[in-house]
Structure formats: C-alpha cells, structure tokens
C-alpha distance (Angstrom), angle and dihedral (degrees) to the residues before:
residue distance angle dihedral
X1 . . .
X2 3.45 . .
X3 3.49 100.3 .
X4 3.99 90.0 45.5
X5 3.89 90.9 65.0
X6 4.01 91.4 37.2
X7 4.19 88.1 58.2
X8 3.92 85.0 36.3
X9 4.00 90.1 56.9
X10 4.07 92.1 47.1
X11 3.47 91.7 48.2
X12 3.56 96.2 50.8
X13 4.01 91.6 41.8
X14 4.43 84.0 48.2
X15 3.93 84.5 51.8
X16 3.81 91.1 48.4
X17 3.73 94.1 43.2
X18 4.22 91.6 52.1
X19 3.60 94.3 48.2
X20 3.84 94.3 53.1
X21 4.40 87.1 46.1
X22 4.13 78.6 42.4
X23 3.97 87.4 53.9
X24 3.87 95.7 47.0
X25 3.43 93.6 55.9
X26 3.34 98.0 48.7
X27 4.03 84.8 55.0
X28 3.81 93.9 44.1
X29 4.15 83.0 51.2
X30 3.65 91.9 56.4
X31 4.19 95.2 38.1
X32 4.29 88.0 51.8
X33 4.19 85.1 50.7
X34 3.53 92.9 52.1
X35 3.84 98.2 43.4
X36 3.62 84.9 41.3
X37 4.10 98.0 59.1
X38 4.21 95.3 29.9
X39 4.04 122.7 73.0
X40 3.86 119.3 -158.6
X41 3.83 139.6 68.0
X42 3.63 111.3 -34.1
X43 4.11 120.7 -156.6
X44 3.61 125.0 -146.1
X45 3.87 133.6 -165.7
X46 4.50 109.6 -119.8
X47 3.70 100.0 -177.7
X48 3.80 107.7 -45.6
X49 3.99 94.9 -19.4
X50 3.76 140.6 87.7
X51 3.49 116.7 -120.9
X52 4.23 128.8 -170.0
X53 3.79 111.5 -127.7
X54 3.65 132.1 175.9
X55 3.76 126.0 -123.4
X56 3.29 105.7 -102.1
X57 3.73 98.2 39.2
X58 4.05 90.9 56.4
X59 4.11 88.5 49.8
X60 3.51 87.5 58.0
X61 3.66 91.4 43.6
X62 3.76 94.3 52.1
X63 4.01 91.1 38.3
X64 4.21 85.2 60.6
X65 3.91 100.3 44.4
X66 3.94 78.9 49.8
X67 3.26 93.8 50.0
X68 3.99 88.9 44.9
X69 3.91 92.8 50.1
X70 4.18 93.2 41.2
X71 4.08 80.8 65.4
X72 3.63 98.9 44.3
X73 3.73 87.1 47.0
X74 3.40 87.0 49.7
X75 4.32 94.9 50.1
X76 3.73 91.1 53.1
X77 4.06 96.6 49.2
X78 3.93 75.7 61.9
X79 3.22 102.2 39.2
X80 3.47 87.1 46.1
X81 3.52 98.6 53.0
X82 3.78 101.3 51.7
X83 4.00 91.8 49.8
X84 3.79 86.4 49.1
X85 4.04 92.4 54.8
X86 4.19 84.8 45.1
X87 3.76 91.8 50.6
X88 3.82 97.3 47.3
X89 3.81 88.3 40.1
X90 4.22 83.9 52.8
X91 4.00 92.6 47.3
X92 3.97 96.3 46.9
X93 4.14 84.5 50.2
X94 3.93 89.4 39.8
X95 3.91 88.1 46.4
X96 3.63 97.8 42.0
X97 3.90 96.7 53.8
X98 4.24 89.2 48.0
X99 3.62 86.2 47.8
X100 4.16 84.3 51.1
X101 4.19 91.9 43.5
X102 3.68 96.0 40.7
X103 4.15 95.9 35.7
C-alpha cells in the first residue's frame, strides 16, 4: 500500500512538473511571435533587472530555453510513462488481493 501512494505522489508531482514546462512553452511560443513581427530594442528581465537586448540575440535566447524545456518535456513523458505502468501494475495487485479479502 505504501508503495501504491509513494508512485501515486511521483506521478502526480511528474504531472505537475510537465504542465508547468507545458506552460513555459506556451509563453516562450507567444514571446518568439511577438519578437518575430515587432522591430526595435527589446528588454528582458536577468534576475530582478531589466536588461536591453537586440533582436536577434533574444531569438536565440528564446530558441535555447525552448530547446531546454522541449527536453525536459521530453524526460517527464518518460518519466511519466514508466511510473504510470508501476502504478497500474500496483492497483491491479492492490485490486486483486481486495477482490481475494472481500470475495
């Protein structure tokens, strides 16, 4: 039982994890379209300051930290998958011996 709800907890946590990566690339998405259609200076938070930064040099920014968060994404679809196979394989077990007490 124990180990059910310890594989439950990293799932959950692996789910939580994705969806935040899921949620910064969805904001890098939109940051690359606006870069890409306006012309200009462009300003960019480092830490707690505002820093100038020219076009090209913030595409290739935002092309890395997608880059970055496409391989996280990636690590957790794995990750997720093999604590999804343990959890299942704990509920049949967990089901099977109920079904044995309560049967």
């Amino acid at each position: 039982m124990r180990d059910f709800q310890t594989v439950q907890q990293q799932l959950q946590l692996i789910l939580l994890q994705k969806q935040q990566v899921d949620m910064q690339l969805m904001e890098l998405k939109k940051a690359g379209e606006e870069v890409g259609k306006s012309e200009g200076t462009f300003y960019r938070f480092v830490g707690s300051v505002v820093v100038p930064k020219k076009k090209e040099e913030l595409k290739k920014e935002l092309a890395e930290e997608k880059e970055t968060l496409e391989l996280r994404q990636g690590v957790f679809g794995k990750q997720e998958k093999i604590l999804r196979e343990r959890f299942d394989g704990l509920r049949k077990k967990l089901e099977a011996g109920e079904g044995a007490v309560s049967g």
